[in-house]
C-alpha positions as CSV (number, residue, x, y, z in Angstrom):
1,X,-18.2,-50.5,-22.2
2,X,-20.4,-48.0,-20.2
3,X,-18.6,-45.0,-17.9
4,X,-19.9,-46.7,-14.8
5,X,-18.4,-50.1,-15.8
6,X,-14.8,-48.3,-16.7
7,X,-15.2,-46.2,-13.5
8,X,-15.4,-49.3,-11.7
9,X,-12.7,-51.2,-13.3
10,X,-10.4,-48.0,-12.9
11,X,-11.2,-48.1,-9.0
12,X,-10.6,-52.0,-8.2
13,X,-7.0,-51.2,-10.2
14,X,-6.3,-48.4,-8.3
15,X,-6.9,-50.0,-5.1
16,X,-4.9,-52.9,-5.8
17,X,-2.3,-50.5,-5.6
18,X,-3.1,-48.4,-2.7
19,X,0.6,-47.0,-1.9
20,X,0.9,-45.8,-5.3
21,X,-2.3,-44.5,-5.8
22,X,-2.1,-42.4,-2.1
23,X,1.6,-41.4,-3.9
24,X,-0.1,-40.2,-6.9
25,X,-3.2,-38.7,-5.0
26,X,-0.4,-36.8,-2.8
27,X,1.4,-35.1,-5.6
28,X,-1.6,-33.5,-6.8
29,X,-3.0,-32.5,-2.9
30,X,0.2,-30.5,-2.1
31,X,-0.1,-28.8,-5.6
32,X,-4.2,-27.8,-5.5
33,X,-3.7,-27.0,-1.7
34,X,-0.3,-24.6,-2.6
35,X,-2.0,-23.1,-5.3
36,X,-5.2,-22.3,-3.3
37,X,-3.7,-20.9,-0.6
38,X,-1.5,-18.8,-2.5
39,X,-4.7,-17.6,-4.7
40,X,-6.4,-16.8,-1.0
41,X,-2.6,-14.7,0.3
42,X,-3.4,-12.8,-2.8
43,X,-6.5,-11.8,-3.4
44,X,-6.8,-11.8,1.2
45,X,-4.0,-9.1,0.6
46,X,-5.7,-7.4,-2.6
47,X,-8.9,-7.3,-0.5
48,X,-7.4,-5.8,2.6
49,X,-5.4,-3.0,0.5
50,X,-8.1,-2.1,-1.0
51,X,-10.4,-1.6,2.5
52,X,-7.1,0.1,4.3
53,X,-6.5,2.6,1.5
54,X,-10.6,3.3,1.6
55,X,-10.6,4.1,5.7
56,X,-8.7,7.2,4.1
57,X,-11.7,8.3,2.7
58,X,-14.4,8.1,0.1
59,X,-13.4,9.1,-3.1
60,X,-10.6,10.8,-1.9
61,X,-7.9,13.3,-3.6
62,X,-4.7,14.3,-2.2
63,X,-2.7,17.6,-3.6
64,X,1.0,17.9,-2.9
65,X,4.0,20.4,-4.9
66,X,5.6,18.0,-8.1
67,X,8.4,16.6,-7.7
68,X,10.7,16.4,-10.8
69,X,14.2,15.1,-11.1
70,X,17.0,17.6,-12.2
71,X,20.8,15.9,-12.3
72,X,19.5,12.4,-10.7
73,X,18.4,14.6,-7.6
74,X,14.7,14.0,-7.1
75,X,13.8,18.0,-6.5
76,X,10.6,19.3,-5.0
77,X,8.4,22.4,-7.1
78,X,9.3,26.0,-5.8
79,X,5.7,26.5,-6.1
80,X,4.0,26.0,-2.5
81,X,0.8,25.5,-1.5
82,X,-1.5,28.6,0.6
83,X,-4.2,28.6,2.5
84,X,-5.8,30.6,-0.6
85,X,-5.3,27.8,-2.6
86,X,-7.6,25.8,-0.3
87,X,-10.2,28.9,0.0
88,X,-10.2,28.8,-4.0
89,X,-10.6,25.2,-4.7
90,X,-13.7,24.9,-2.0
91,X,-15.3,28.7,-3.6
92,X,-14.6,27.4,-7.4
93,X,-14.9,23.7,-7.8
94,X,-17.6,21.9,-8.5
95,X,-16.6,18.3,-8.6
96,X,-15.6,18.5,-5.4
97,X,-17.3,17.8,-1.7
98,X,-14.9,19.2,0.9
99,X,-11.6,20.6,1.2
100,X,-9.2,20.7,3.6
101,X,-5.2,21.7,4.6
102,X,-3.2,19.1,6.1
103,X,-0.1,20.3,8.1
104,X,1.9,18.0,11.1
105,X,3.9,18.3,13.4
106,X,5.3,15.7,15.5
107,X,5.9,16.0,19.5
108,X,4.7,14.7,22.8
109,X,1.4,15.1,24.1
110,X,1.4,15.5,27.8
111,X,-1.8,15.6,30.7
112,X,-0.1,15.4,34.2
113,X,2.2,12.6,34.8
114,X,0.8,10.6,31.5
115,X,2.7,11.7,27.8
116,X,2.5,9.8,24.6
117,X,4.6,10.3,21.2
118,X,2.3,11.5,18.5
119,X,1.5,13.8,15.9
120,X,-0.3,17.1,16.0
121,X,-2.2,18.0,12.3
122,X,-3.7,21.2,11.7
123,X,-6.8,20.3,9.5
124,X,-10.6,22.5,9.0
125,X,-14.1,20.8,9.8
126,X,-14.1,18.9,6.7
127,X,-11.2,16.5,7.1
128,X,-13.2,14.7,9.4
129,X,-15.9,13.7,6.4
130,X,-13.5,13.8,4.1
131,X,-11.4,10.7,5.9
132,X,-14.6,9.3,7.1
133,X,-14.2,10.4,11.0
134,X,-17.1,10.5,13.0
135,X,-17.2,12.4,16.6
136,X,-18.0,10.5,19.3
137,X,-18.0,13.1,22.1
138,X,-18.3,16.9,22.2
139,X,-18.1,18.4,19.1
140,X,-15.3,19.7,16.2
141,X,-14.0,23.0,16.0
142,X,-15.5,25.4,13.4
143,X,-13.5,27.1,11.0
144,X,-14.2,30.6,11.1
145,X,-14.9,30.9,14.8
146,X,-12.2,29.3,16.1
147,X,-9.1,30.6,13.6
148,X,-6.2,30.0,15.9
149,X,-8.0,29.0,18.6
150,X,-5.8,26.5,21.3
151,X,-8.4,23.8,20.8
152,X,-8.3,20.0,19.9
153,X,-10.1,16.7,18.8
154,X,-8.3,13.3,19.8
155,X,-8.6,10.0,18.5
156,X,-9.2,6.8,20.9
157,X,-5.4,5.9,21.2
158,X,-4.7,9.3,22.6
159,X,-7.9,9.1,25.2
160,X,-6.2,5.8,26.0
161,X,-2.8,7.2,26.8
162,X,-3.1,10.3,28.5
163,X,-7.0,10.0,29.9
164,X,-7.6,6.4,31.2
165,X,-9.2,7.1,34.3
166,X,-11.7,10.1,33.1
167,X,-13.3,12.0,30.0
168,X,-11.0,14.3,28.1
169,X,-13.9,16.9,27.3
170,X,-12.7,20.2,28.8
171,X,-9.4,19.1,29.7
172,X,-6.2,20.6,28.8
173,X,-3.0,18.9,26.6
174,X,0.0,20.4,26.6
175,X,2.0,19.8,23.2
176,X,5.1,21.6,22.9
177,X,4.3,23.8,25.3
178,X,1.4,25.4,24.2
179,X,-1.9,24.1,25.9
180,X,-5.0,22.4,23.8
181,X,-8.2,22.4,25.2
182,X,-10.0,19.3,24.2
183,X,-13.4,19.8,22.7
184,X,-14.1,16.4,21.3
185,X,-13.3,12.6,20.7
186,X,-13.8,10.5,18.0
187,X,-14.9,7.2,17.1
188,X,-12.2,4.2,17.1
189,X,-11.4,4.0,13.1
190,X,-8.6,1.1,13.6
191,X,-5.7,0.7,11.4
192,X,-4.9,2.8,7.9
193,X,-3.7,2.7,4.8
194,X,0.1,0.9,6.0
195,X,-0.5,0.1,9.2
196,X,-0.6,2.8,11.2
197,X,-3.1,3.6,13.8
198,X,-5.8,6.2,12.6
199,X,-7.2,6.5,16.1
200,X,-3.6,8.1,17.5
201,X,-4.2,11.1,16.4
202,X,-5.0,15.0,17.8
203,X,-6.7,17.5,15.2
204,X,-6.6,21.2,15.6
205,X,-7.2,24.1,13.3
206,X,-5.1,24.8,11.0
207,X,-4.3,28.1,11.6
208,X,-3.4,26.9,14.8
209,X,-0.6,24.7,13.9
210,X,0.3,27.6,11.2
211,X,0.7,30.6,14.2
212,X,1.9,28.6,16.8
213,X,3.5,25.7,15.7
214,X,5.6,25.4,12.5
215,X,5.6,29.2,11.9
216,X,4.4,28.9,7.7
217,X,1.7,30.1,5.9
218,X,2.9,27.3,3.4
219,X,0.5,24.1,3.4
220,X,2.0,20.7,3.1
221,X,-1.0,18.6,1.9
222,X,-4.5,19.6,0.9
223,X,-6.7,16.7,1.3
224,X,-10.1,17.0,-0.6
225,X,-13.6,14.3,-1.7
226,X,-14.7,14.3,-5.1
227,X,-18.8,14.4,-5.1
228,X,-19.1,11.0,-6.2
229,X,-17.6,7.8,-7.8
230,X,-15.8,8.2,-11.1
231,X,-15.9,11.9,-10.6
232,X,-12.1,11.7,-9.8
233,X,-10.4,12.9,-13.1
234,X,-12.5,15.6,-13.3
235,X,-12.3,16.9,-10.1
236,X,-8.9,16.2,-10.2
237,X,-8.1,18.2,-14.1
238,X,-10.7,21.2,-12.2
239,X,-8.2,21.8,-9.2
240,X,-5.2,21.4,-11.2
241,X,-6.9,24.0,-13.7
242,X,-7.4,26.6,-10.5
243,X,-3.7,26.1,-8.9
244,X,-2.7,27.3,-12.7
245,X,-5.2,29.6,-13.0
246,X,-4.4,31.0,-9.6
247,X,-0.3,31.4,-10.6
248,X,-0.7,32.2,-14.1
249,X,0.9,29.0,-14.9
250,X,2.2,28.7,-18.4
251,X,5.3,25.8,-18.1
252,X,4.8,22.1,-19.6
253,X,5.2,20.7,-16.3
254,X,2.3,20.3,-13.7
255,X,3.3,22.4,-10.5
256,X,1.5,19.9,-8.2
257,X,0.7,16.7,-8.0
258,X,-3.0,15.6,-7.7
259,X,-3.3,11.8,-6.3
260,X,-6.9,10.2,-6.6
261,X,-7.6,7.2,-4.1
262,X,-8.2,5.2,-7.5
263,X,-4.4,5.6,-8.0
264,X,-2.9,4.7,-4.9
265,X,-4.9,1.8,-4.4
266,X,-3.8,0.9,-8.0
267,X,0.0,1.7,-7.4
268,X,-0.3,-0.4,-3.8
269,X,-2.6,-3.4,-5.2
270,X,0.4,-3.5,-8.6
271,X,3.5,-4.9,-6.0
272,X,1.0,-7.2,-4.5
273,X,-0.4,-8.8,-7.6
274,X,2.8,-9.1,-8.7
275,X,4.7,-10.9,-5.9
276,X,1.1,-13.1,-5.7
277,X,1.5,-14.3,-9.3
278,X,5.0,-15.0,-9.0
279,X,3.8,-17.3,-5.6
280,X,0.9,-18.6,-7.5
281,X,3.2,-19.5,-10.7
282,X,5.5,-21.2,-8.0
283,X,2.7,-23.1,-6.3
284,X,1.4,-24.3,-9.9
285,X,5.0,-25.9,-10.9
286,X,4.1,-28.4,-7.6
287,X,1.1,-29.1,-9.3
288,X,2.6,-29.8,-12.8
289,X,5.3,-31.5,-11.0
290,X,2.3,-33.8,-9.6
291,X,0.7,-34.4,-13.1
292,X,3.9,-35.5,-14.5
293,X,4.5,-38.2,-10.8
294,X,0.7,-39.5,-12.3
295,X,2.1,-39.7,-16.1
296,X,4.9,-41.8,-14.2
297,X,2.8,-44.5,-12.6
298,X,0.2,-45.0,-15.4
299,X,4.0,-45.5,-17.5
300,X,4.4,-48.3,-14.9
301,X,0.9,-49.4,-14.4
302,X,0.6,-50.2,-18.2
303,X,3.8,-52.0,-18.0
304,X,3.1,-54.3,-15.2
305,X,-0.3,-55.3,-16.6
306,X,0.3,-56.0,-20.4
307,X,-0.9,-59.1,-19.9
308,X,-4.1,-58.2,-18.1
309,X,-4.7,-55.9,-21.5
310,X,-4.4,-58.4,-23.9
311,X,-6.7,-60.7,-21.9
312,X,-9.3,-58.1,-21.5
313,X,-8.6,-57.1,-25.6
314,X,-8.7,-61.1,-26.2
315,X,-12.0,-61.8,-25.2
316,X,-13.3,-58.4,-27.5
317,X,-12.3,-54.9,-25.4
318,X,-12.0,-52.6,-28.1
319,X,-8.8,-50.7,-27.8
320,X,-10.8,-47.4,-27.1
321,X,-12.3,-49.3,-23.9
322,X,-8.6,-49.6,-23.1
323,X,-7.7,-46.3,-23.4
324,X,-10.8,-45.3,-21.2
325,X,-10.2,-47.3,-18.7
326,X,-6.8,-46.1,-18.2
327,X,-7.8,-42.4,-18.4
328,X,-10.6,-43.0,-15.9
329,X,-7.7,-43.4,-13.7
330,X,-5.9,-41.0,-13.8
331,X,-8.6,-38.8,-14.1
332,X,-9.9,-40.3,-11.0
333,X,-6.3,-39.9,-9.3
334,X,-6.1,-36.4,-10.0
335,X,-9.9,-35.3,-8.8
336,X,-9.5,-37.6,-5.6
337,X,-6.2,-35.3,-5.4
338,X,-7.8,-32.1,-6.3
339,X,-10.7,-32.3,-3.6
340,X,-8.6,-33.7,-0.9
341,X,-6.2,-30.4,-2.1
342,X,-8.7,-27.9,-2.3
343,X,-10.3,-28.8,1.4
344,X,-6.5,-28.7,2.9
345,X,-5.1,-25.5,0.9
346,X,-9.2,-23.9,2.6
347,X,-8.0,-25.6,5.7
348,X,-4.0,-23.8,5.5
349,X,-6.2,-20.0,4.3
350,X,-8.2,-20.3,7.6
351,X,-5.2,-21.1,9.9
352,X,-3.1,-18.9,8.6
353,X,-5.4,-16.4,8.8
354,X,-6.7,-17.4,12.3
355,X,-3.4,-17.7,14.2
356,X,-1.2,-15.7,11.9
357,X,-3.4,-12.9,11.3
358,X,-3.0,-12.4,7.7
359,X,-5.6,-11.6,5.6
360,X,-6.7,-14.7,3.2
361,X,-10.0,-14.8,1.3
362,X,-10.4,-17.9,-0.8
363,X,-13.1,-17.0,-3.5
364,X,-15.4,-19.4,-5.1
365,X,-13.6,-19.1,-8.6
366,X,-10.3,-20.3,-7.6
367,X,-12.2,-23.4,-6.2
368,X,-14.0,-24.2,-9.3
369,X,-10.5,-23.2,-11.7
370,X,-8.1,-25.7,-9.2
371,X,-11.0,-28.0,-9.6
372,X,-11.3,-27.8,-13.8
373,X,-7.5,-27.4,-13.9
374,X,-7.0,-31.2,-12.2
375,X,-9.6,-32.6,-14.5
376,X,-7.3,-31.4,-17.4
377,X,-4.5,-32.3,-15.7
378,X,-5.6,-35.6,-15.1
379,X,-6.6,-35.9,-18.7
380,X,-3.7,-34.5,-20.0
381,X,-1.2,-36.7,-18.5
382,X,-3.5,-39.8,-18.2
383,X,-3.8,-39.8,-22.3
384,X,-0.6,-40.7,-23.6
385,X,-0.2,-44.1,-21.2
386,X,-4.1,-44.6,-21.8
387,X,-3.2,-44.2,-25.6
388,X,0.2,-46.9,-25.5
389,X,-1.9,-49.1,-23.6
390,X,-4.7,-49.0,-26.5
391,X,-2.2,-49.7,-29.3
392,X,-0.7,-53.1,-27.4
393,X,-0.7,-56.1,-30.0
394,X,-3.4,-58.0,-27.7
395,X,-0.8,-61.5,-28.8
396,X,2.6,-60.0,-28.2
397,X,0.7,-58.5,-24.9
398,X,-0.3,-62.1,-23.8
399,X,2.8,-63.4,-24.5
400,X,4.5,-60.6,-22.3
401,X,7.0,-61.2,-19.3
């Protein structure tokens, strides 16, 4: 017989039996549409980590004292970082775009009757390129001329909070007592790397925080841009070679730790391909669960019409027209099952990500695998029922109860 004719003979049997076949159908629906929208959680979340961890910055390097363990006691380096260390990295690197020191402190901002929890870092000029931050209003504060200087650059969330009836330029925050003259605004950035809010913040020299805040010449962070894509390792092996250099550094052990953007996004995306897989794994046992409900009824289909195949093998169906005909079906069950599955799990990714906010992106690919993976499915649990029914003695089949 020709494809069309068994594709039509597969569909009149399977709507003979419509509750079975919608049974069938539905087993393989919930397992395409769970396994979709699991594909989207993950690579939605994969996607978003990756885009958070970049609104830190392009190509973007973060230095911080080692940490070792000693006794089961996580311990931090003696060594500590100086604003010299900064000066020599930007004079002697090459690899590298911009440097700058990174020190907090934490407090309350306050104009008048308005305050608002937030932190105070004490950065130079080039931590606004280096984390991508664009001024809005005004202007930043430079480097050499103002060194200690009681001025400040605030983020949206801070305008927001303590200015929401006028413009900030020229006025005056008081943070911990000591007054901040604001000298410029910067553009909304939205959320970071874990969720926090990249636009609460207030910049000031770092000198500034140094003298008049924490009361240290040491530097917590130094933040710093390599001068390109796949220039981190060597920027990263320079610096770590001018810290040494700097100390005379002879031990085994790295005195600081040197984090590329590469990495973190790496060591973030790890957890979340992992927990995706093992939801993806989950979602796929539905769908083998499905393939074996489709095994199941083309068990019982081929039972209850024995005597239908001997007739048709009576009057000269070949035995391979037999098995055809009953792996049409189930081919067809499972690719009615995988479409419907594929347009509901596209249907659960845009919901979920409409009402609930998370991020889901359902790529092309995972479309076309759930797709492939129900054919095989279908074939691979259609072929041993298809294959029994094949093999029937055509007389004992007529003869059949």
């Amino acid at each position: 017989m020709s494809p069309i004719t068994l594709i039509k003979i597969a569909l009149r049997a399977l709507l003979r039996n419509r509750m079975r076949t919608f049974l069938s159908v539905l087993g393989i629906v919930i397992g395409v549409a769970a396994v979709i929208a699991m594909v989207a959680m993950g690579e939605g979340s994969r996607i978003s980590i990756k885009e958070q961890m970049t609104s830190m910055g392009s190509n973007a390097i973060i230095i911080m004292p080692n940490r070792d363990r000693r006794g089961g006691v996580q311990m931090e380096s003696t060594e500590s970082l100086e604003e010299a260390d900064v000066i020599a990295i930007r004079e002697n690197a090459t690899y590298i775009n911009g440097v700058s020191p990174m020190m907090t402190v934490n407090g309350q901002a306050i104009v008048g009757n308005n305050n608002s929890p937030t932190s105070l870092s004490g950065v130079s000029a080039d931590y606004l390129k280096i984390r991508n931050y664009e001024i809005e209003d005004g202007v930043i504060f430079d480097d050499t001329a103002d060194r200690m200087a009681k001025v400040c650059v605030i983020g949206q969330t801070v305008v927001k909070n303590l200015f929401p009836e006028g413009d900030p330029i020229g006025k005056t925050i008081r943070y911990k007592n000591i007054p901040l003259k604001v000298i410029g605004t910067l553009k909304a950035k939205g959320s970071g790397d874990f969720g926090q809010d990249n636009d609460d913040v207030i910049f000031t020299p770092y000198q500034t925080v140094m003298r008049r805040f924490s009361a240290t010449t040491n530097i917590r962070q130094i933040y710093a841009n390599s001068i390109g894509e796949g220039y981190a390792a060597k920027a990263t092996e320079e610096i770590m070679g001018i810290l040494k250099e700097r100390r005379n550094w002879t031990k085994p052990t790295d005195p600081f730790r040197v984090f590329t953007q590469e990495e973190m996004i790496q060591m973030v995306t790890s957890t979340s391909d992992l927990i995706s897989l093992v939801l993806t794994i989950i979602a796929g046992i539905s769908l083998f669960v499905g393939g074996i409900g489709i095994m199941n009824i083309m068990y019982v289909s081929v039972t209850e019409r024995t005597k239908e195949i001997g007739l048709r093998m009576a009057i000269g169906a070949r035995s391979r027209d037999i098995m055809f005909q009953f792996l049409f079906e189930s081919v067809i069950i499972s690719l009615l099952g995988g479409v419907i599955g594929i347009a509901l799990g596209i249907a659960a990714s845009e919901i979920v990500k409409t009402f609930f906010n998370m991020p889901m992106s359902v790529s092309i690919t995972s479309v076309i695998v759930s797709f492939a993976v129900c054919f095989a499915t279908g074939v691979f649990f259609g072929w041993y029922p298809a294959r029994k029914a094949s093999r029937l003695d055509p007389i004992e089949a007529l003869r059949f109860e």
